[in-house]
Every structure is written in C-alpha cells, then in structure tokens.
OpenMM code with the backbone's topology and positions (N, CA, C; nanometers):
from openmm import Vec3, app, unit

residues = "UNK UNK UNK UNK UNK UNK UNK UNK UNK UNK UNK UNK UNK UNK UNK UNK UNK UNK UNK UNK UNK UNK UNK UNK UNK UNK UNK UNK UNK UNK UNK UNK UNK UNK UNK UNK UNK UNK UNK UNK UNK UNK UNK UNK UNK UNK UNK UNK UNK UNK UNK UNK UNK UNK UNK UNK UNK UNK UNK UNK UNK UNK UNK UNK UNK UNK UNK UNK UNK UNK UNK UNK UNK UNK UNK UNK UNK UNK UNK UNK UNK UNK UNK UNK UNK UNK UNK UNK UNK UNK UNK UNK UNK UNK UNK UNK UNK UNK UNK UNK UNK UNK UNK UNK UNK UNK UNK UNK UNK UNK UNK UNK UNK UNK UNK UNK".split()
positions = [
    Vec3(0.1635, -0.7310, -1.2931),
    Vec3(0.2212, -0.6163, -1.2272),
    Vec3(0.1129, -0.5139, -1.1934),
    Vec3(0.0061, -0.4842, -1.2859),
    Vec3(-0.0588, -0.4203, -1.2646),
    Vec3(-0.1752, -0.4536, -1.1017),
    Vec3(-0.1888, -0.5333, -1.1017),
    Vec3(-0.2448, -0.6258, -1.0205),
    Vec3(-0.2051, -0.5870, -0.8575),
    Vec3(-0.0582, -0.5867, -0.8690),
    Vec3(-0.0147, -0.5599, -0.7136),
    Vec3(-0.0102, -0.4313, -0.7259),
    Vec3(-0.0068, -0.3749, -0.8520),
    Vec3(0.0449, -0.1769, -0.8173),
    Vec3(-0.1203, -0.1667, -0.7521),
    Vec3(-0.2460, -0.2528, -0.8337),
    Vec3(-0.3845, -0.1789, -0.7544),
    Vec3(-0.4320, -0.2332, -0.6082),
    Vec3(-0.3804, -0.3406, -0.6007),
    Vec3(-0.4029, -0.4484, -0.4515),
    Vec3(-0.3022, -0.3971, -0.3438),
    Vec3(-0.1898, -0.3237, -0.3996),
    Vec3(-0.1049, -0.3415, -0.2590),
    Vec3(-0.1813, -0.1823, -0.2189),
    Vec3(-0.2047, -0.1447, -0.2588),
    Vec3(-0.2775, 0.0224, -0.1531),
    Vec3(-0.3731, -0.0268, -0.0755),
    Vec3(-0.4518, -0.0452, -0.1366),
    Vec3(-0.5768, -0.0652, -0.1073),
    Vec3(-0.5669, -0.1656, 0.0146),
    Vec3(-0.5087, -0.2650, -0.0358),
    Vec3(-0.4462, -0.3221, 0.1312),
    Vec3(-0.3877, -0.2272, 0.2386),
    Vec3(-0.3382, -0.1498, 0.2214),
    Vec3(-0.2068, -0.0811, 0.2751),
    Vec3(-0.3142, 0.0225, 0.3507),
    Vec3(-0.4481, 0.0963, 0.2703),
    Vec3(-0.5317, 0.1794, 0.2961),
    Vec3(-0.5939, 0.1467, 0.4372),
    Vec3(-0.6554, -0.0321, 0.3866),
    Vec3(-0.7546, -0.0938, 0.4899),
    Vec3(-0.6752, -0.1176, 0.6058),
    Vec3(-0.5580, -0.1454, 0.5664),
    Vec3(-0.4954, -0.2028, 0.7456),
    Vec3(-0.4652, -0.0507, 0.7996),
    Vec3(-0.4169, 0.1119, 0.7205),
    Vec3(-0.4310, 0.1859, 0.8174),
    Vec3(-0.5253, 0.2434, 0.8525),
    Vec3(-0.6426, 0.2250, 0.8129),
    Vec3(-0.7870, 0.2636, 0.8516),
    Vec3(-0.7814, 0.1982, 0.9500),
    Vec3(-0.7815, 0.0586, 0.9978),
    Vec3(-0.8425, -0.0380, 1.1053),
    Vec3(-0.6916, -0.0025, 1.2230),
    Vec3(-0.6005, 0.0387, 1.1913),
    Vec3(-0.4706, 0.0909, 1.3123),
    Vec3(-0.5066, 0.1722, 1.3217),
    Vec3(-0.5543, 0.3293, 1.2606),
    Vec3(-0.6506, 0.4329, 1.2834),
    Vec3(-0.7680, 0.4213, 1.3952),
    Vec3(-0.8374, 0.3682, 1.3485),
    Vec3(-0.9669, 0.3849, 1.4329),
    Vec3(-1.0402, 0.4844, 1.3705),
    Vec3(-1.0049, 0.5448, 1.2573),
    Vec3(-1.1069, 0.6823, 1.2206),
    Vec3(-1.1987, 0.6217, 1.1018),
    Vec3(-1.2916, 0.6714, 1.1204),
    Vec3(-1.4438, 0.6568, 1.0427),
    Vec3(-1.4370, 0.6804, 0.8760),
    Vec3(-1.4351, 0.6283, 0.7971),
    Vec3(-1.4539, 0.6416, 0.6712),
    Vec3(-1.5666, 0.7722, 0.6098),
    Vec3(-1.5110, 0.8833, 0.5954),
    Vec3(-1.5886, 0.9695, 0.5860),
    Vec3(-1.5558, 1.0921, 0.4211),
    Vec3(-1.6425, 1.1291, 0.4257),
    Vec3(-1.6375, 1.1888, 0.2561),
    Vec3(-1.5071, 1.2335, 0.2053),
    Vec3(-1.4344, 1.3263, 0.2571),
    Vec3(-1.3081, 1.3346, 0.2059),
    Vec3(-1.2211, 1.2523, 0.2214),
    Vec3(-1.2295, 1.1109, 0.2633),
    Vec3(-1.1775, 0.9839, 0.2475),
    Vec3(-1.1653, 0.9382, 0.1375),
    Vec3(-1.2892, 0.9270, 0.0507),
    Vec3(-1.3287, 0.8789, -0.0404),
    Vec3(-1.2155, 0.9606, -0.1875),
    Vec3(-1.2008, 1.0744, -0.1665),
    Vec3(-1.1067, 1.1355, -0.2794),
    Vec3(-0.9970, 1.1412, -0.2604),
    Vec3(-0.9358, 1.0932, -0.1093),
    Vec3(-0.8227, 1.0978, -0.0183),
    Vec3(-0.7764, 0.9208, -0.1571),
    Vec3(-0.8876, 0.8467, -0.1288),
    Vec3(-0.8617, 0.7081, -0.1429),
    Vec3(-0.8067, 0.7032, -0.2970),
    Vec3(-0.9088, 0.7952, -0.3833),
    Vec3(-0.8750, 0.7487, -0.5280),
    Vec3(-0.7562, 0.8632, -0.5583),
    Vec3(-0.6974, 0.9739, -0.4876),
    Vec3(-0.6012, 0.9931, -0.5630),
    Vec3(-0.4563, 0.8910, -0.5094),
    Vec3(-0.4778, 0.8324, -0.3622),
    Vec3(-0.3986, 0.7365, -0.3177),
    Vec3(-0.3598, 0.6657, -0.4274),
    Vec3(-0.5061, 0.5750, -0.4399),
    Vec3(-0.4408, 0.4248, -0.5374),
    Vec3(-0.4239, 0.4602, -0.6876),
    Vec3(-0.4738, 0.5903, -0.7102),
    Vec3(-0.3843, 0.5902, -0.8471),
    Vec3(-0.2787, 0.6462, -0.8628),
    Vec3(-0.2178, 0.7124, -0.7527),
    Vec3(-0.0545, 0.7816, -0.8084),
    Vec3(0.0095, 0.6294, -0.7465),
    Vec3(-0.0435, 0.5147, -0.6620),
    Vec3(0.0410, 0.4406, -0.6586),
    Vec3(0.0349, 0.3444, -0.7728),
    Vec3(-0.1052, 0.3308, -0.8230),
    Vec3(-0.1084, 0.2618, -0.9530),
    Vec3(-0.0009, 0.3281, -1.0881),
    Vec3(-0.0300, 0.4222, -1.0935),
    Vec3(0.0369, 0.5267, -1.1840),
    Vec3(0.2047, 0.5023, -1.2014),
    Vec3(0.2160, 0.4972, -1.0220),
    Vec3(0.3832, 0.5283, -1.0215),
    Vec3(0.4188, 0.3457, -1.0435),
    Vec3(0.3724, 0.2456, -0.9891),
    Vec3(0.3471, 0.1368, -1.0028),
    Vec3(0.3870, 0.0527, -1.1176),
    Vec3(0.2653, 0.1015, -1.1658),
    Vec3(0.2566, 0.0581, -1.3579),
    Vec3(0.2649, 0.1035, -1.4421),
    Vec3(0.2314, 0.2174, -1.4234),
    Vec3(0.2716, 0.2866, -1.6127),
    Vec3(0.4256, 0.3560, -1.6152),
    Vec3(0.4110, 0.3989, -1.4861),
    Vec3(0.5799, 0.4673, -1.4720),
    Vec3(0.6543, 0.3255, -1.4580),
    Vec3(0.6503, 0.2456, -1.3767),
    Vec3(0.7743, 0.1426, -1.3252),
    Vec3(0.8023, 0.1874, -1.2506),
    Vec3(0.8341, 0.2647, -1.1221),
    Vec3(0.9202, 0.3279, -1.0625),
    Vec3(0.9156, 0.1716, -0.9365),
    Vec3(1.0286, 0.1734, -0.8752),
    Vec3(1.0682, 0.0594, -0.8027),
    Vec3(0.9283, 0.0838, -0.6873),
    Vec3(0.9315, -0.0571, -0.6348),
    Vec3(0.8156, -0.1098, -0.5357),
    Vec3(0.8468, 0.0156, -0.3748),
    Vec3(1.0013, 0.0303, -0.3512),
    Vec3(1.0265, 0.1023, -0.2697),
    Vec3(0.9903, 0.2444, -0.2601),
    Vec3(1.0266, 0.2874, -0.4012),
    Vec3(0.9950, 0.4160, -0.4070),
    Vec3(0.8216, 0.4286, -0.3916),
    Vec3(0.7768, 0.3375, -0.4368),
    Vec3(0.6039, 0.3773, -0.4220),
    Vec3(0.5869, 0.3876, -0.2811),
    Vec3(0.6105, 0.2654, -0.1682),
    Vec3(0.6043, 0.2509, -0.0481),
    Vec3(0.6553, 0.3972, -0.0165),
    Vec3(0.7451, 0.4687, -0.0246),
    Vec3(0.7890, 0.6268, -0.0155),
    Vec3(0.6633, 0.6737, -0.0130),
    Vec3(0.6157, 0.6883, -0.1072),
    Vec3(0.5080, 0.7543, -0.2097),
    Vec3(0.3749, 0.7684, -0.0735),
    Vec3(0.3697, 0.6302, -0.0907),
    Vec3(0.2491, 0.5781, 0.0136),
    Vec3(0.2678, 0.6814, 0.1387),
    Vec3(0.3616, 0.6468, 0.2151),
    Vec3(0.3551, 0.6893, 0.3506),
    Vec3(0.3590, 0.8641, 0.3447),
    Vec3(0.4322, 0.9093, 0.2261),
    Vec3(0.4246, 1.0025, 0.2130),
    Vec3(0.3071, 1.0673, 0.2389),
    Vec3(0.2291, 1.0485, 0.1329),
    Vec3(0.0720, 1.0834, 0.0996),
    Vec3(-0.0135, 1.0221, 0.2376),
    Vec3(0.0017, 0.9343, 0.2961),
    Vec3(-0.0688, 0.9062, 0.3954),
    Vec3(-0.0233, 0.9852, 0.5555),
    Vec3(0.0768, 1.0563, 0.5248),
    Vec3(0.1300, 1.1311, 0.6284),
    Vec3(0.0769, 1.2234, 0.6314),
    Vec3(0.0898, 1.3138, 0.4684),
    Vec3(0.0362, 1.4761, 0.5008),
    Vec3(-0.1243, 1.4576, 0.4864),
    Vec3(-0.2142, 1.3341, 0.4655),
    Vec3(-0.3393, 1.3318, 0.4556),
    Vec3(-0.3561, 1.2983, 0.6135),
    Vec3(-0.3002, 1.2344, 0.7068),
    Vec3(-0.3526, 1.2334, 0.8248),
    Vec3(-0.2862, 1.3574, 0.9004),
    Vec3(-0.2222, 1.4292, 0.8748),
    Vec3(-0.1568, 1.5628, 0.9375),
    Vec3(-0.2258, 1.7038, 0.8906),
    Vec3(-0.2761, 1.6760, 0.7400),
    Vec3(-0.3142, 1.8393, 0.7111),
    Vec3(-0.5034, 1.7926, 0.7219),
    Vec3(-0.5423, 1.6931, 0.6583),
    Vec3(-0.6419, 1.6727, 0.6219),
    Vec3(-0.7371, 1.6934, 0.7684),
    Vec3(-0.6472, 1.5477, 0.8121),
    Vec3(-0.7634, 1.4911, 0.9333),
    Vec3(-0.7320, 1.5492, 1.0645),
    Vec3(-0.6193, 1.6245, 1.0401),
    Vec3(-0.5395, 1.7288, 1.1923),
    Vec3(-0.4921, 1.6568, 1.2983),
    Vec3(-0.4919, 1.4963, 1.2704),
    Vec3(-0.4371, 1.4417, 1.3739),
    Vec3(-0.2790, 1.4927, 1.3733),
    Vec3(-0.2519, 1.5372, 1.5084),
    Vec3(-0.1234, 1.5557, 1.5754),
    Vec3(-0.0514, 1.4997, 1.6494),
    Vec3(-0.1244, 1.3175, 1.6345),
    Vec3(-0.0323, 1.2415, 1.7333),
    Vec3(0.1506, 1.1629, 1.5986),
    Vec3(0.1955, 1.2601, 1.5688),
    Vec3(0.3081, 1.2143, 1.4988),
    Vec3(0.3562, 1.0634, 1.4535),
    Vec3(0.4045, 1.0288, 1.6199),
    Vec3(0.4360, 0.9223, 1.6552),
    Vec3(0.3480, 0.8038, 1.6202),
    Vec3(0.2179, 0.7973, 1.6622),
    Vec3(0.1180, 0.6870, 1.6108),
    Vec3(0.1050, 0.7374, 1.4347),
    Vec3(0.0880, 0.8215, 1.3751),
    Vec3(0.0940, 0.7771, 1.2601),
    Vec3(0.2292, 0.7429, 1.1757),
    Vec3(0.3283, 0.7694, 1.2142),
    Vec3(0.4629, 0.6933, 1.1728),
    Vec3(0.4607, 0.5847, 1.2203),
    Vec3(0.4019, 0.5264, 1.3199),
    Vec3(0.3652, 0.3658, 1.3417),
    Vec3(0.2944, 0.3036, 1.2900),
    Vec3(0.1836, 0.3637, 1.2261),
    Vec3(0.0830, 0.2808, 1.2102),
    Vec3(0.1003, 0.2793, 0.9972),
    Vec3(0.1650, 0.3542, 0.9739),
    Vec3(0.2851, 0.3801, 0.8048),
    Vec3(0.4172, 0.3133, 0.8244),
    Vec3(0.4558, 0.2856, 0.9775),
    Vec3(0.5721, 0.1655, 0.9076),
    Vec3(0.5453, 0.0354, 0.9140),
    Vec3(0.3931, 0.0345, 1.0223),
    Vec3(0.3443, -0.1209, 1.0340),
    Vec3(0.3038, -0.1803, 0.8863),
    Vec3(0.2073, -0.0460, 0.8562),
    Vec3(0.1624, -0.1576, 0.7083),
    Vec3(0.2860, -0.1898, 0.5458),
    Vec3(0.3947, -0.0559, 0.5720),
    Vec3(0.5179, -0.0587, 0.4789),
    Vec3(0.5778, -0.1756, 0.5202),
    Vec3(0.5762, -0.2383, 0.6356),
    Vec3(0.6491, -0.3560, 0.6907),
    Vec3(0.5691, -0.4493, 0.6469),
    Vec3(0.4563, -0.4756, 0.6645),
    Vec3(0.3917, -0.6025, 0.6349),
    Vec3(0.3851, -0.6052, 0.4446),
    Vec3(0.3852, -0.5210, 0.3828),
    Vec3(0.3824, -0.4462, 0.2416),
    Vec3(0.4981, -0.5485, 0.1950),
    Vec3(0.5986, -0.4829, 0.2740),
    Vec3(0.7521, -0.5508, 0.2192),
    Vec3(0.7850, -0.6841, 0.2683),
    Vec3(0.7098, -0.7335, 0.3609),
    Vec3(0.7062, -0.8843, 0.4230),
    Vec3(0.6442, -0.9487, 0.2989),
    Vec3(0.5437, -0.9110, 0.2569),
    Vec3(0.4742, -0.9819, 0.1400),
    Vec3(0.5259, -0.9666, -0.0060),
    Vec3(0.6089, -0.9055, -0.0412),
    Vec3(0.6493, -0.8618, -0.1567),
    Vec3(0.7920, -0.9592, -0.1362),
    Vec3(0.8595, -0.9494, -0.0433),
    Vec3(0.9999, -1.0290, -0.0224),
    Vec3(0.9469, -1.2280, -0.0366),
    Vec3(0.8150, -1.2269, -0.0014),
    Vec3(0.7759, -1.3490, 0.0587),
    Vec3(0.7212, -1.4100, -0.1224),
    Vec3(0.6788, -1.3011, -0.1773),
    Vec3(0.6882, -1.3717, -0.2928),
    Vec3(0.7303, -1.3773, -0.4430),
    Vec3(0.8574, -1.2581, -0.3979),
    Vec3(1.0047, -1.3154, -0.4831),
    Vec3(1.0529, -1.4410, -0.4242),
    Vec3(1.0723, -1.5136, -0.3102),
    Vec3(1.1407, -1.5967, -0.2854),
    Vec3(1.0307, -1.6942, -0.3858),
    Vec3(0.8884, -1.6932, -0.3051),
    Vec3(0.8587, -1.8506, -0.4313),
    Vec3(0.8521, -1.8703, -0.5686),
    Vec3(0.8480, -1.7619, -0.6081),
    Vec3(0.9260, -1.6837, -0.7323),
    Vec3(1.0211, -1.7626, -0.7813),
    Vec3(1.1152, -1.7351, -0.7244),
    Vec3(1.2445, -1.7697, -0.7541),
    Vec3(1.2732, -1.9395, -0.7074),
    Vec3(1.2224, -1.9805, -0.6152),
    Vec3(1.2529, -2.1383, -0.5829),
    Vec3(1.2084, -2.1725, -0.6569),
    Vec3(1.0560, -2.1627, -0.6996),
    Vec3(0.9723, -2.2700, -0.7827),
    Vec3(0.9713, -2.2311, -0.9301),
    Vec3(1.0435, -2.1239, -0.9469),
    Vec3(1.0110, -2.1201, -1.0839),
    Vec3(0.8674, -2.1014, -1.1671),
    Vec3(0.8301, -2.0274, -1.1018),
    Vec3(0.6584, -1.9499, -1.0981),
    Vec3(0.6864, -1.8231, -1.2061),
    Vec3(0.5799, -1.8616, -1.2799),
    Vec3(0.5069, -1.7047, -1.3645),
    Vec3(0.4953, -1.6333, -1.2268),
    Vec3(0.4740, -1.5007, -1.2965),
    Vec3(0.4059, -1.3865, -1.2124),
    Vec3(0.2355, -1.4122, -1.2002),
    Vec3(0.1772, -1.4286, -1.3722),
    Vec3(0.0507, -1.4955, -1.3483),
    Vec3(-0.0041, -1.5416, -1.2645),
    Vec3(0.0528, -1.6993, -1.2830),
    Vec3(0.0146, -1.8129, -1.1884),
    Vec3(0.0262, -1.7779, -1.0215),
    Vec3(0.1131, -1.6780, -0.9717),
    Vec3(0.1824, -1.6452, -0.8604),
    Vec3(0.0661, -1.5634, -0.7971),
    Vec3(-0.0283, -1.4452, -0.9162),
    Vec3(-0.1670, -1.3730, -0.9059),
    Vec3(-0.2299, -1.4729, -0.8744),
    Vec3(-0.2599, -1.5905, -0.9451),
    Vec3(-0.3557, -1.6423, -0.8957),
    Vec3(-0.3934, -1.7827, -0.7767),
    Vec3(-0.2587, -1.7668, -0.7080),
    Vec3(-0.2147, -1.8526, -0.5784),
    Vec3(-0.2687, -1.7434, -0.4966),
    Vec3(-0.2446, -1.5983, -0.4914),
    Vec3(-0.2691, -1.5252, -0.4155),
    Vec3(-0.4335, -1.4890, -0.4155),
    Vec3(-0.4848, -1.4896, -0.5283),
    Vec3(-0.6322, -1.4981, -0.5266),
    Vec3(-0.7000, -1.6044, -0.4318),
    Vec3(-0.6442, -1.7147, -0.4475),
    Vec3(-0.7196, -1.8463, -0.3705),
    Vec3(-0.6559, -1.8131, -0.2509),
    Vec3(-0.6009, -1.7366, -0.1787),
    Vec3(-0.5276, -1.8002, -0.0386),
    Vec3(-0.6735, -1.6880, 0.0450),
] * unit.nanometer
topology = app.Topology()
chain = topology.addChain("A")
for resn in residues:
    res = topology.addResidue(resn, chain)
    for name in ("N", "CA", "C"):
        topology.addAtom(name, app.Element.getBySymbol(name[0]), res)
C-alpha cells in the first residue's frame, strides 16, 4: 500500500509536468515534496480512500498552478488534472480486477508492476 500511496503522485506529477509544458524550476521542487507526502500521508498512514487522495491531488495541483505559477488558463489545467485522475483511476480499477480474478497478493501484484 505504501508503494502506490508513493508511485501514484509522482506518476500523476510527471504526466502533468509533460501536459504542462512548464520547466521544472526551484519552487517545484518544494511544490513536489509537500505533494507526495500529504498524498503519501493521506494514502498510508491515514487510509483515507484512493478517491479522496485523487481530491487531494488535483486539489493541490490546482491552487499550485493558479497561485504559484499564475497560470490563468483554467480550462487547460482542469484538463490536464482530469487527464492524469483518469488514467490514475484507469490503473487502480485495472488492478483490482487482476486482483480479484487471479487471486493475487498485493505483493506479488507490486512486483508484476515493477517488471512491466
């Protein structure tokens, strides 16, 4: 569990950096670590459901591209926060199902996803 609370941001970070187009620059860097740890935080030590973090996420990635970086195009960043919440929840749905068919640890399930 811990595993996806620290992998799914950080994914979630890189794909809206690269839908962004904006430059990785110093207040990024503290933008990034309070990101992946209130989602780690809310993730794993709290439990709070996978949805509510995805909340969490877009949240924090909203008022950091609105107050921080002053972008004012609204619309592209609510696109580019439901593209990666969509692909987020494509992958999370995709592997409760093999989960559940095959009768998979969570473990073993980490480490299918390591090799792919």
């Amino acid at each position: 569990m811990f595993f996806q609370a620290l992998f799914s941001p950080v994914i979630d970070l890189y794909i809206f950096y690269r839908l962004s187009g904006w430059k990785f620059k110093r207040e990024d860097y503290a933008f990034s670590i309070v990101f992946i740890g209130t989602c780690v935080l809310a993730g794993s030590v709290v439990q709070i459901d996978d949805f509510l973090v995805d909340i969490i996420q877009a949240f924090l990635i909203f008022l950091f591209s609105y107050l921080v970086k002053k972008e004012k195009k609204v619309k592209f960043i609510f696109g580019a926060i439901l593209f990666f919440e969509l692909l987020d929840l494509l992958i999370t749905i995709s592997a409760e199902i093999i989960l559940l068919i095959f009768d998979i640890s969570s473990s073993s399930m980490t480490f299918v996803f390591l090799r792919l």
